[in-house]
PQR file of N, CA, C, O and H, with PARSE charges and radii, in Angstrom:
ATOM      1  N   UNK A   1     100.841  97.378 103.987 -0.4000 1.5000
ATOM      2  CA  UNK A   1     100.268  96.185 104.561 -0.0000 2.0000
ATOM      3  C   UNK A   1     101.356  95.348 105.242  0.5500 1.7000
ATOM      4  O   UNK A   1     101.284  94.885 106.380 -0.5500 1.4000
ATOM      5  N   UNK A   2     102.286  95.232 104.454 -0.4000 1.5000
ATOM      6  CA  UNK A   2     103.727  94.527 105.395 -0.0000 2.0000
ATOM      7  C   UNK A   2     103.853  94.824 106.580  0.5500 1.7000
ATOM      8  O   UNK A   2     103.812  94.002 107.495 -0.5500 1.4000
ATOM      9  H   UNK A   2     102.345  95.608 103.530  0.4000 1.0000
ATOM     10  N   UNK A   3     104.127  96.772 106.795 -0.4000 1.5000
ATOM     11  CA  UNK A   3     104.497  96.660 107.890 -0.0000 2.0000
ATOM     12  C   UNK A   3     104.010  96.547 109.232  0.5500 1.7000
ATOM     13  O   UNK A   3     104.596  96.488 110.312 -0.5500 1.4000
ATOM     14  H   UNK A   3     104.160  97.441 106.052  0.4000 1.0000
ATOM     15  N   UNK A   4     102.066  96.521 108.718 -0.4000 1.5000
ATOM     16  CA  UNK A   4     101.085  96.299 110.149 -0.0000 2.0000
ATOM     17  C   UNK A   4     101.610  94.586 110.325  0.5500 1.7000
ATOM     18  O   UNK A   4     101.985  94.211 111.436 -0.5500 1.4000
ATOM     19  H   UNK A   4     101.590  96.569 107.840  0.4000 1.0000
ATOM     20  N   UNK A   5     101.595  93.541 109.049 -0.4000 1.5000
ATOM     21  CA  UNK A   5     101.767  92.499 109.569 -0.0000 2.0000
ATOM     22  C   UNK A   5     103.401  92.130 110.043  0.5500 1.7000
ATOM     23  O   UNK A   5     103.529  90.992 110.493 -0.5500 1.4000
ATOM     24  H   UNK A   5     101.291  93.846 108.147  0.4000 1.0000
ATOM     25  N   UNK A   6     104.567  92.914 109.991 -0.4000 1.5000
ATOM     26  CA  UNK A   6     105.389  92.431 110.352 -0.0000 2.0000
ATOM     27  C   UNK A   6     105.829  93.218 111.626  0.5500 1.7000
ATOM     28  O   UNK A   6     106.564  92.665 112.444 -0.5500 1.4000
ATOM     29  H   UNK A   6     104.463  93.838 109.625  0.4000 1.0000
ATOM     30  N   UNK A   7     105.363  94.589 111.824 -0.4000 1.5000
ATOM     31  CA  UNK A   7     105.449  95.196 112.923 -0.0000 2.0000
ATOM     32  C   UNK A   7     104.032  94.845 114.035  0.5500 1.7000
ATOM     33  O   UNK A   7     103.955  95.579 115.019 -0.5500 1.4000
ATOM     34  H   UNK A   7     104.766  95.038 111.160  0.4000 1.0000
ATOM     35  N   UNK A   8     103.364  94.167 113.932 -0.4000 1.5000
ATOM     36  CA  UNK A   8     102.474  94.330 114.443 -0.0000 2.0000
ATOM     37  C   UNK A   8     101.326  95.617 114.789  0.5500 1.7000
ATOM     38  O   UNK A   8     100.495  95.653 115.697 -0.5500 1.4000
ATOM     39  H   UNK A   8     103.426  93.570 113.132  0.4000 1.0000
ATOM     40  N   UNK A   9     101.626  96.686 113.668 -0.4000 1.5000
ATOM     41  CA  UNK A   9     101.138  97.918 113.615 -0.0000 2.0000
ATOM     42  C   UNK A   9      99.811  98.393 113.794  0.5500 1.7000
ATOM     43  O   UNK A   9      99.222  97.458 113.251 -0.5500 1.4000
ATOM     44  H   UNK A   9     102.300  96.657 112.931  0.4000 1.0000
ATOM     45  N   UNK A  10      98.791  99.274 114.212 -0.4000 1.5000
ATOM     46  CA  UNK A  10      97.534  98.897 113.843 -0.0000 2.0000
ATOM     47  C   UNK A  10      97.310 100.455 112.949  0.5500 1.7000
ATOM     48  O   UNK A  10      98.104 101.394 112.881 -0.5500 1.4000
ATOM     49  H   UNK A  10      99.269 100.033 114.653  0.4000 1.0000
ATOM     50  N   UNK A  11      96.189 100.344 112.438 -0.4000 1.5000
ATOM     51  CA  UNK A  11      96.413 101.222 111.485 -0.0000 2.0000
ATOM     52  C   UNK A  11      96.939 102.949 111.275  0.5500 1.7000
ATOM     53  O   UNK A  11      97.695 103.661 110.614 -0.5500 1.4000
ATOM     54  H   UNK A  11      95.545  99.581 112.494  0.4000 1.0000
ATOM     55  N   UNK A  12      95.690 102.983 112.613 -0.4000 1.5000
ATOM     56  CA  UNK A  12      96.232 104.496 112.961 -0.0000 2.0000
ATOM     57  C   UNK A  12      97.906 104.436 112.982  0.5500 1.7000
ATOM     58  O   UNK A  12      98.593 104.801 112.028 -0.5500 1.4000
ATOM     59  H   UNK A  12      95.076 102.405 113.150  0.4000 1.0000
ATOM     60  N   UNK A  13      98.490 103.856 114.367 -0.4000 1.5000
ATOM     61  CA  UNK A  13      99.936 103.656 113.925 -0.0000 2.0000
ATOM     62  C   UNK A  13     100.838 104.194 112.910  0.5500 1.7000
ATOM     63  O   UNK A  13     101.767 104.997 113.007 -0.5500 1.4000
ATOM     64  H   UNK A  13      97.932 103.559 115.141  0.4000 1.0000
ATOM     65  N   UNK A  14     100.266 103.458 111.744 -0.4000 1.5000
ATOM     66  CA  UNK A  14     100.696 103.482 110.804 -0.0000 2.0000
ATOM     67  C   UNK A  14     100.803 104.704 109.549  0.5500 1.7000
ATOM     68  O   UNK A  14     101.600 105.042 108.673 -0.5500 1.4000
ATOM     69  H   UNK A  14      99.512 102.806 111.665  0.4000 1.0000
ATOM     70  N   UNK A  15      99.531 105.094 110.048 -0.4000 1.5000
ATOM     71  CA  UNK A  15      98.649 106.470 109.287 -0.0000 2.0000
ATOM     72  C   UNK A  15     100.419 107.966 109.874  0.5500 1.7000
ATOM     73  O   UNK A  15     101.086 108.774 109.228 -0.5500 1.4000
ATOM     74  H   UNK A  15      98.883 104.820 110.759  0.4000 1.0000
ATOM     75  N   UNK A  16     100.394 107.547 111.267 -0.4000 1.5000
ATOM     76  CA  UNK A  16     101.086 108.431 112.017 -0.0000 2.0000
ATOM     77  C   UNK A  16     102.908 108.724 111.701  0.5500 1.7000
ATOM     78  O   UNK A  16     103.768 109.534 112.048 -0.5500 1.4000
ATOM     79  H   UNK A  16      99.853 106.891 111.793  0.4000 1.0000
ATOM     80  N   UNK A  17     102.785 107.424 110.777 -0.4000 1.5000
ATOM     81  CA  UNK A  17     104.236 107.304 110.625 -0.0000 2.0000
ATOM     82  C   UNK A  17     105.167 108.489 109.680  0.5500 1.7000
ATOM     83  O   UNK A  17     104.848 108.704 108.510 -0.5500 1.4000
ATOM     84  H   UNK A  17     102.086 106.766 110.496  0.4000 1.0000
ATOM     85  N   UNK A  18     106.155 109.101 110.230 -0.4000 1.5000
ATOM     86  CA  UNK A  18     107.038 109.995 109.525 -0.0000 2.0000
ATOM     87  C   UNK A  18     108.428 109.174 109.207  0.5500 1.7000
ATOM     88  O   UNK A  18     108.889 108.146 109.703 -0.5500 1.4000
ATOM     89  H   UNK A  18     106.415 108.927 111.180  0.4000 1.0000
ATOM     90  N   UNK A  19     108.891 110.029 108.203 -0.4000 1.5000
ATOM     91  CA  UNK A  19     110.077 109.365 108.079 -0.0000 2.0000
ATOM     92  C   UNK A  19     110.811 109.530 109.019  0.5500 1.7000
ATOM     93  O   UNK A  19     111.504 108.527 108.851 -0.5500 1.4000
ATOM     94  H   UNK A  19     108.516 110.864 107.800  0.4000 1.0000
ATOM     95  N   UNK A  20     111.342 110.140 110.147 -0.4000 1.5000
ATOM     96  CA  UNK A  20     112.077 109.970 111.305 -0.0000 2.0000
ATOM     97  C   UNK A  20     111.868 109.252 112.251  0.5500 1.7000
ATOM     98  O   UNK A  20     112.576 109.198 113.257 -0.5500 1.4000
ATOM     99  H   UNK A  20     110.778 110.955 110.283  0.4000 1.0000
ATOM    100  N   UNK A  21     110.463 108.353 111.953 -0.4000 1.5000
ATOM    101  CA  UNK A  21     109.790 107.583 112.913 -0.0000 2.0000
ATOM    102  C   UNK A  21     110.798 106.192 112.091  0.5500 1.7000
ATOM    103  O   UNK A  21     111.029 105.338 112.947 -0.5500 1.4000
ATOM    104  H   UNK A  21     109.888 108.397 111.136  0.4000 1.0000
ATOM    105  N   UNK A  22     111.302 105.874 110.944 -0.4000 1.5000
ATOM    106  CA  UNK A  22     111.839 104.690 110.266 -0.0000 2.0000
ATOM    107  C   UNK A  22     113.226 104.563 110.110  0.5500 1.7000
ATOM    108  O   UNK A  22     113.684 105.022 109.064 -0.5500 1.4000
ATOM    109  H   UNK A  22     111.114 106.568 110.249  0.4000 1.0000
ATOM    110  N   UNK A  23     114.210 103.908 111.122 -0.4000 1.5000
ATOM    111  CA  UNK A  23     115.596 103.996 111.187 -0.0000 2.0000
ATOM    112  C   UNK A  23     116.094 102.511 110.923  0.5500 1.7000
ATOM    113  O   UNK A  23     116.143 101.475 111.587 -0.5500 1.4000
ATOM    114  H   UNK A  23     113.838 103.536 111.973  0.4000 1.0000
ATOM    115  N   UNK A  24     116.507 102.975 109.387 -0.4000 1.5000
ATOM    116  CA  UNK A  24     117.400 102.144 108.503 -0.0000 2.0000
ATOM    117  C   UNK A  24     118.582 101.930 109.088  0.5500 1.7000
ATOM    118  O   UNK A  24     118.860 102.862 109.843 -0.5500 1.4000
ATOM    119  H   UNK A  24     116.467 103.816 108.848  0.4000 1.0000
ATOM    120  N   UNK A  25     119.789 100.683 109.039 -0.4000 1.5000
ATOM    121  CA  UNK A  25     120.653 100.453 109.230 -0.0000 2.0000
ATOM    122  C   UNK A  25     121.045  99.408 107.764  0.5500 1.7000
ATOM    123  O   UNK A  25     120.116  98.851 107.178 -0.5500 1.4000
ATOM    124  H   UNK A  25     119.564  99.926 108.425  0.4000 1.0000
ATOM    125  N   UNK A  26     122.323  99.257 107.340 -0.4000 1.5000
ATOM    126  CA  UNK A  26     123.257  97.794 106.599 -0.0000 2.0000
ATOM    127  C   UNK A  26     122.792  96.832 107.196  0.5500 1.7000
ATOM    128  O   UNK A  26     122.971  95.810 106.534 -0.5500 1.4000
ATOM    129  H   UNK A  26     123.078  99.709 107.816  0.4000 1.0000
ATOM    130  N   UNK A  27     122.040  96.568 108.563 -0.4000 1.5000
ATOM    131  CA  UNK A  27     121.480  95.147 108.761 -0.0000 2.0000
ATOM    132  C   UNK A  27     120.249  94.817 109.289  0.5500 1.7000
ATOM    133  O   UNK A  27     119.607  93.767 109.265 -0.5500 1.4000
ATOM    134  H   UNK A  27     121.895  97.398 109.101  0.4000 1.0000
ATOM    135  N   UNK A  28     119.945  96.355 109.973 -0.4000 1.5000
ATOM    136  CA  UNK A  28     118.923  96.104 110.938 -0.0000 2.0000
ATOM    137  C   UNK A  28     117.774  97.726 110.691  0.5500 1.7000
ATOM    138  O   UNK A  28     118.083  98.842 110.273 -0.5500 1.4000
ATOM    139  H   UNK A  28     120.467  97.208 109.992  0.4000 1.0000
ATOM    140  N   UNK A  29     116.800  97.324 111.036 -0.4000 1.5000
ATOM    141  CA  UNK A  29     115.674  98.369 110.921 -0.0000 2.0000
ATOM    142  C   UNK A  29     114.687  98.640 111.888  0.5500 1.7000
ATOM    143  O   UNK A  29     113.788  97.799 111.877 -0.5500 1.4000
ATOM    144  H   UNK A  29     116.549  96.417 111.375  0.4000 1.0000
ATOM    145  N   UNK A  30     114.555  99.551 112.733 -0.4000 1.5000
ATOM    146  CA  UNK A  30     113.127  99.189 113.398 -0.0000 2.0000
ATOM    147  C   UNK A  30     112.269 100.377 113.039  0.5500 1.7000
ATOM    148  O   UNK A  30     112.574 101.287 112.268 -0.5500 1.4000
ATOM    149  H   UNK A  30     115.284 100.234 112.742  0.4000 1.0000
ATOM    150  N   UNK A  31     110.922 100.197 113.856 -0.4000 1.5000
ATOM    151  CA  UNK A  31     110.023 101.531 113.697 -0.0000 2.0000
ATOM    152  C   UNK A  31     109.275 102.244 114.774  0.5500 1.7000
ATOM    153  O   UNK A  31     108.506 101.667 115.542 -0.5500 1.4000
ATOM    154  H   UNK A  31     110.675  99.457 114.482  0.4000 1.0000
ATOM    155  N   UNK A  32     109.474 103.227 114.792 -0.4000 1.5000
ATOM    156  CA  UNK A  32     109.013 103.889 116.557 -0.0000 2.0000
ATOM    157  C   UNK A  32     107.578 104.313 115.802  0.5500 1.7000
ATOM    158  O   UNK A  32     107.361 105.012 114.813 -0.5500 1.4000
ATOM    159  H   UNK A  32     110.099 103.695 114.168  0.4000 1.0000
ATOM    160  N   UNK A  33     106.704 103.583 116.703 -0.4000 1.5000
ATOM    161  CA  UNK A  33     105.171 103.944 116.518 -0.0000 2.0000
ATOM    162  C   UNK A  33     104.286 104.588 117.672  0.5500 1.7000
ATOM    163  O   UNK A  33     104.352 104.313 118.870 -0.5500 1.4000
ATOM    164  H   UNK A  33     106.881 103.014 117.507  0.4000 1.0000
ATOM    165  N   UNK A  34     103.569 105.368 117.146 -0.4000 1.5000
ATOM    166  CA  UNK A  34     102.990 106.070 117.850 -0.0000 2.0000
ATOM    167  C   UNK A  34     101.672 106.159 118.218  0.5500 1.7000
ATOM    168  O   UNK A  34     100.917 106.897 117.584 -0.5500 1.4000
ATOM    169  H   UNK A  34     103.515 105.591 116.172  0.4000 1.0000
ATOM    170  N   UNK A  35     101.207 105.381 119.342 -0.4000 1.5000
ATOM    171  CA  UNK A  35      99.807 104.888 120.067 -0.0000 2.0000
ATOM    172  C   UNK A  35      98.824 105.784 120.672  0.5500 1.7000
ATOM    173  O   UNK A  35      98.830 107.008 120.541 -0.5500 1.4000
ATOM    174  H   UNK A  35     101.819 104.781 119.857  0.4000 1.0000
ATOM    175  N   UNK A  36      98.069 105.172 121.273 -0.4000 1.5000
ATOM    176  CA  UNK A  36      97.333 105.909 122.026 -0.0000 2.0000
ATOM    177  C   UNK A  36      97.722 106.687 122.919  0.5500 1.7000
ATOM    178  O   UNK A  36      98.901 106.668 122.565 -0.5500 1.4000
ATOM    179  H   UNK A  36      98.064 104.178 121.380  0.4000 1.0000
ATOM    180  N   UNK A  37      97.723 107.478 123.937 -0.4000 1.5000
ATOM    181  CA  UNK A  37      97.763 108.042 125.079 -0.0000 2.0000
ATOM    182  C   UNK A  37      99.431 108.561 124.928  0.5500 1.7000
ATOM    183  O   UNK A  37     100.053 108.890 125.938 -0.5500 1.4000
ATOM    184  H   UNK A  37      96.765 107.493 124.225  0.4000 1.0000
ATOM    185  N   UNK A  38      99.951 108.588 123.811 -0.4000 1.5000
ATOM    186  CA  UNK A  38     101.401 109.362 123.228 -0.0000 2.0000
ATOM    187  C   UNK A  38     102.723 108.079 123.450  0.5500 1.7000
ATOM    188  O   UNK A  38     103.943 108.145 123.298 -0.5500 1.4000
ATOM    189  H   UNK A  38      99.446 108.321 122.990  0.4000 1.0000
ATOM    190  N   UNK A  39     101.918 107.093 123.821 -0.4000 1.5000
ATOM    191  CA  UNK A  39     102.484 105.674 123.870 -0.0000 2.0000
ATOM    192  C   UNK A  39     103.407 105.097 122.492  0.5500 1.7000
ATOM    193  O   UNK A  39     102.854 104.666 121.480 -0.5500 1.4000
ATOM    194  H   UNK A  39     100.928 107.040 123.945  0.4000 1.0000
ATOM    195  N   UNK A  40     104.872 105.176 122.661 -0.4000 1.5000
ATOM    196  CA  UNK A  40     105.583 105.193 121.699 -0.0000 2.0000
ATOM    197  C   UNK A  40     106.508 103.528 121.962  0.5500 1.7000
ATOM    198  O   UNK A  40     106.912 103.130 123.054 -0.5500 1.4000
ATOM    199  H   UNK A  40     105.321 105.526 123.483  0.4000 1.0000
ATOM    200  N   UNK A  41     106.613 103.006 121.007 -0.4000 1.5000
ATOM    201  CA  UNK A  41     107.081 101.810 121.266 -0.0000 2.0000
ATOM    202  C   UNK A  41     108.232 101.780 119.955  0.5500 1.7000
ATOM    203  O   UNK A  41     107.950 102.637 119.116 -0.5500 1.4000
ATOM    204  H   UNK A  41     106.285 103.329 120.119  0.4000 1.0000
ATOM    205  N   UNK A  42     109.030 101.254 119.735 -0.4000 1.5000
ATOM    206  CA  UNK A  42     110.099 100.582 119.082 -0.0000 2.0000
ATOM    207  C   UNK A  42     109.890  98.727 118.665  0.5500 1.7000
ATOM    208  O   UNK A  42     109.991  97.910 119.580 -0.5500 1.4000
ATOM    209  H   UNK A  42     109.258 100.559 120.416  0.4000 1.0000
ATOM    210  N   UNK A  43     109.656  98.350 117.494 -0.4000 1.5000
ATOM    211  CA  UNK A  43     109.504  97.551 116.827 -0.0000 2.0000
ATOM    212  C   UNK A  43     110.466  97.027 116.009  0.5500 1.7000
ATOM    213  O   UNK A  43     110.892  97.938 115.299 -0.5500 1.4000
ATOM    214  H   UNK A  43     109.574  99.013 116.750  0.4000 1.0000
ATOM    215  N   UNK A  44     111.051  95.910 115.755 -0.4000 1.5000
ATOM    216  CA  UNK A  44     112.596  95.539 115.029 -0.0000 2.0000
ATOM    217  C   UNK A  44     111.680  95.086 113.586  0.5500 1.7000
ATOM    218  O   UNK A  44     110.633  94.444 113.497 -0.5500 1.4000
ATOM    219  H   UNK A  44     110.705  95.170 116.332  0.4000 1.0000
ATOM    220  N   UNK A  45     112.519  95.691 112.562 -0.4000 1.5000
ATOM    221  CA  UNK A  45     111.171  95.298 110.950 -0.0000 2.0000
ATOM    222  C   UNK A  45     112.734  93.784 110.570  0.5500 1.7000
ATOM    223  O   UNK A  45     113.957  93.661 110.640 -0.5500 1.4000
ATOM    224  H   UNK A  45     113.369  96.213 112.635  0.4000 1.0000
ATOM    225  N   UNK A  46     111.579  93.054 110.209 -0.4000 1.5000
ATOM    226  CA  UNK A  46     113.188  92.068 109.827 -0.0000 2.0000
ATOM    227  C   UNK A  46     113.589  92.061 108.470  0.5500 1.7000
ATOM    228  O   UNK A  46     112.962  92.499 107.505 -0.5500 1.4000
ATOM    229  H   UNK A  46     110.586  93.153 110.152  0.4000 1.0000
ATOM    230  N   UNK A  47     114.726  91.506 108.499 -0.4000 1.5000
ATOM    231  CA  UNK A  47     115.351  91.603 107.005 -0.0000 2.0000
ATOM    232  C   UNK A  47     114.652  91.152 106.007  0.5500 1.7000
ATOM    233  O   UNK A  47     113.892  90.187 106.087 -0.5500 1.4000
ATOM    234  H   UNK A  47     115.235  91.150 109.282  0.4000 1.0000
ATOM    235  N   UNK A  48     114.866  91.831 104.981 -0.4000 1.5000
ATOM    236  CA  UNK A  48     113.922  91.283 103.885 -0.0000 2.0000
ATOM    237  C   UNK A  48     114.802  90.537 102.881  0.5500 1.7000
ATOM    238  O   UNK A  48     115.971  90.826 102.628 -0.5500 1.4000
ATOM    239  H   UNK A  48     115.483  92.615 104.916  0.4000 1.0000
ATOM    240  N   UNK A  49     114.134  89.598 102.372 -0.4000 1.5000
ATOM    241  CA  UNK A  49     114.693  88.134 101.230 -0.0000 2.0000
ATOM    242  C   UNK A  49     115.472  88.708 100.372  0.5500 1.7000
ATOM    243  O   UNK A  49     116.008  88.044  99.484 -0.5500 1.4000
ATOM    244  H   UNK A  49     113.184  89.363 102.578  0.4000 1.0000
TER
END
């Protein structure tokens, strides 16, 4: 649920996600999601508390 509301994800999206789709860094994270029509976007996840 976090990451539809902090990525702006929608579900399918989300359903689609692999772990090579989720690139961890020491500060920073984003998530390459995968849309309609093979429409791939990059999303920054923010730091967590």
């Amino acid at each position: 649920m976090a990451t539809m509301l902090y990525a702006g994800a929608w579900v399918e999206e989300c359903a689609q996600l692999e772990v090579a789709d989720v690139l961890i860094t020491a500060r920073t994270g984003h998530l390459r999601l995968h849309g309609k029509g093979d429409e791939v976007r990059t999303v920054p996840l923010p730091p967590l508390p």
